[in-house]
N, C-alpha and C positions, 0 to 999 in steps of 0.2 A: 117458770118465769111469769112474773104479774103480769105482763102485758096480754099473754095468752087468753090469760079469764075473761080480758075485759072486749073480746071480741068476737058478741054471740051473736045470733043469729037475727036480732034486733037491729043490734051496731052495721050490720051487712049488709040487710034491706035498707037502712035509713043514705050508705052511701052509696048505693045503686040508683038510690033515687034522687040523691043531690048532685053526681058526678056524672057528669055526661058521658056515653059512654067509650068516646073515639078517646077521652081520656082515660080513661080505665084501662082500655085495650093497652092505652102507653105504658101502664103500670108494666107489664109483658115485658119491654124493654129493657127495664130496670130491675128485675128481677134478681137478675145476679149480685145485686147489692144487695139484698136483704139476706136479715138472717134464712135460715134453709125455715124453721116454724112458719115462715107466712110468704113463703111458696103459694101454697093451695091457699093461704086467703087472696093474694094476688091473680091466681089465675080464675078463682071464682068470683071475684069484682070484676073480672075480664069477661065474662060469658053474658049473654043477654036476658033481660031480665026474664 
């Protein structure tokens, strides 16, 4: 899937540091909407920086 490529490890610091992080943590909640591939990008925007 395209989307996958486009979310390195660049893309993941840049929104660690735009997304505050008590939102991120809310990503966690929603989880189960997303496809199962961004799982572990979800729970790793959820961890502190």
């Amino acid at each position: 899937m395209k989307c996958k490529e486009n979310v390195t490890p660049e893309r993941l610091k840049h929104l660690k540091r735009t997304i505050p992080l008590n939102a991120r943590r809310e990503l966690l909640q929603d989880i189960r909407f997303v496809p199962e591939w961004m799982h572990s990008i979800f729970k790793e925007l959820a961890e502190e920086t």
